[in-house]
N, C-alpha and C positions, 0 to 999 in steps of 0.2 A: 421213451420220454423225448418230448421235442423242446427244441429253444423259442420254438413259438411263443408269444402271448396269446392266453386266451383272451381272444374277443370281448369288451366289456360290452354287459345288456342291461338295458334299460325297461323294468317293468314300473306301470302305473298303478300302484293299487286302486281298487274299490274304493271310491270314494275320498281319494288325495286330492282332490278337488273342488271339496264341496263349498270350501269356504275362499274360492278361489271370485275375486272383483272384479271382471272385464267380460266380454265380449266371449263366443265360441270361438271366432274368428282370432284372437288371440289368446285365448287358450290354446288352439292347435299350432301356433306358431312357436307359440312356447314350447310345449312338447314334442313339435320336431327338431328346434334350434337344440331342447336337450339330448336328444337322440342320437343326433348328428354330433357335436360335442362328443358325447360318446364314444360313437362311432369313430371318432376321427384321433382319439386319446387327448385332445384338446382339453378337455373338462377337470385333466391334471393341470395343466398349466392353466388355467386360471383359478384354479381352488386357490381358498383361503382357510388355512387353520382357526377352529373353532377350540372355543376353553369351557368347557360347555359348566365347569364350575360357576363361573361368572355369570351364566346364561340363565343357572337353577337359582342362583341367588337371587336372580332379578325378577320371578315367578312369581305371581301371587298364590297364595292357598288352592284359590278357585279352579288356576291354570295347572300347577303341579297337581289336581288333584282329576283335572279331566287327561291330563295324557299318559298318569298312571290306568286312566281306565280303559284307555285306547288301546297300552300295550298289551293289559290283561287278555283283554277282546281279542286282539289280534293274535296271542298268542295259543288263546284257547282254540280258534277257527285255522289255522294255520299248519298245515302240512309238511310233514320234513318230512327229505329224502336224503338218505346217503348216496354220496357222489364220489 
């Protein structure tokens, strides 16, 4: 066992994007500022605690009811390894 941290990585899924409003060109800037952030453990100090009780309350039917289909989806197509 070491006192190392693991490295935190940053994957993009398929399609975490789609509904994303700007440019290519800031898209990719985006995604490497997060990367880097990452990379750097920076991405802890700026995090902000999320209450995600507060979040679902404020859901409509329509939105609670496409991101339970997301996770289904995602769950079904989705691959686990033991590590």
């Amino acid at each position: 066992m070491t006192d190392e941290k693991k490295k935190l990585e940053i994957k993009f899924m398929p399609g975490c994007f789609d509904h994303f409003d700007g440019t290519q060109e800031e898209l990719d800037e985006m995604m490497a500022e997060l990367t880097r952030l990452a990379e750097s453990g920076e991405i802890f100090d700026k995090s902000t605690p999320v209450d995600i009780d507060s979040i679902i309350e404020d859901l409509s039917e329509e939105e609670m009811e496409e991101i339970l289909n997301e996770i289904i989806e995602e769950e079904s197509t989705t691959k686990r390894y033991l590590q």
